[in-house]
C-alpha positions, 0 to 999 in steps of 0.5 A: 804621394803614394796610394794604395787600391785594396778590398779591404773592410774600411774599418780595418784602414789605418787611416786618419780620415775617411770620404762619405760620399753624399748628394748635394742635398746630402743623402748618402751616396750609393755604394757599400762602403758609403752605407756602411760608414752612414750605418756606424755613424747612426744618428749623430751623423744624421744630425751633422748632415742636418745642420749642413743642409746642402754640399754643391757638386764637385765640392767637399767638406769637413764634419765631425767624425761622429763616433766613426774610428777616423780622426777626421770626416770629409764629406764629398758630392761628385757627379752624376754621369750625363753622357760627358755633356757637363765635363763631368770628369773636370767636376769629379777632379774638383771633388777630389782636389777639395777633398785634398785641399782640406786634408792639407790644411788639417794636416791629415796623413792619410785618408780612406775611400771608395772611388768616387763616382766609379760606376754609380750613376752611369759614371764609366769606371775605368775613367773615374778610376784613372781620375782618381789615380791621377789627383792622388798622385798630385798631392802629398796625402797617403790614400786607401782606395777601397775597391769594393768589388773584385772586377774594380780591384782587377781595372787598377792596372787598366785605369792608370794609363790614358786609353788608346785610340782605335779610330778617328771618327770624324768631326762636327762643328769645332770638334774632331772625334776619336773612338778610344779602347775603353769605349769612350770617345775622345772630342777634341777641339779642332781650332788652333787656339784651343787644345781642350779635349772632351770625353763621352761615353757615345755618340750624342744626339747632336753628333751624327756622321753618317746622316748629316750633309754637312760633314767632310772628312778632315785632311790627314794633316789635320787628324794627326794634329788634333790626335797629338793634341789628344796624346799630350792632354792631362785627361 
């Protein structure tokens, strides 16, 4: 389905629902659009959030709209940025294939939302957009994304397509690392069974090239398999 990135006021969104974004013990996520929509449902939406009490990140849930000019109210808990450690971009999919999920059961058209987890938290933009642009397309829900700030309506563009590789930078344990044009790494897994890929937004504490004994280059066979792995992988 379609989705459109706009800056717009989220009021003026002709949307059937609308995403607040809150934390698993469900305070209101950081972000001017989350605020604003907090703001406008006052102490009705206080008391709805009382009642839920707790949402699991990577899940989402349906509330009453409470007074807000949307026929529907998806609350959603995404995730915090750990550096890549904990999968957090498969966690962010979760929020919005749930986010989705309810949506076509209730049978809401459009939906209306900020880009969950896009630079709040230490969460890489361009990744958090490209996400989100990938799980809108994969569903039959017409989606506003609100851009909030120029620099993030400018990324649009940037965000759809898989970022370049620049370098292979070697390998640690079961797992071969690319440097990638948005500033991430790439980890992909090296045994033939498998064809995960990782992202991270540096190198870890763990993962040292330079200074550990154990390391030895991959043969060139080798880094053009795992590059392929990571060019067909649906990040």
């Amino acid at each position: 389905m379609s989705y459109i990135v706009t800056i717009d006021d989220i009021f003026n969104t002709e949307a059937d629902a609308a995403v607040l974004g809150v934390e698993d013990r469900l305070d209101i996520s950081e972000g001017k659009v989350f605020s604003e929509l907090a703001a406008r449902g006052g102490e009705s939406l206080s008391a709805e959030l009382k009642k839920l009490r707790m949402l699991p990140v990577g899940k989402a849930v349906e509330t009453e709209p409470c007074g807000l000019p949307f026929e529907h109210l998806i609350l959603a808990a995404s995730p915090r940025w750990n550096y890549g450690i904990f999968d957090e971009l498969g966690i962010l999919r979760s929020v919005y294939r749930s986010i989705y999920d309810i949506s076509e059961k209730r049978g809401i058209k459009s939906i209306a939302m900020p880009f969950l987890s896009a630079n709040y938290y230490n969460f890489p933009q361009e990744a958090a957009m490209h996400t989100a642009f990938l799980e809108a397309d994969r569903h039959d829900v017409e989606t506003f994304f609100l851009a909030e700030k120029k620099e993030r309506f400018d990324l649009r563009e940037k965000a759809v397509r898989k970022p370049k590789i620049l370098y292979y930078a070697g390998y640690y344990r079961d797992y071969a690392a690319f440097r990638l044009d948005s500033d991430m790494y790439a980890f992909v897994d090296i045994r033939p069974e498998n064809k995960r890929v990782w992202f991270r937004s540096y190198m870890d504490g763990w993962y040292r090239i330079s200074d550990a004994k154990w390391y030895t280059p991959l043969p060139e066979d080798e880094i053009e398999r795992v590059r392929r792995i990571y060019e067909d992988y649906d990040w």
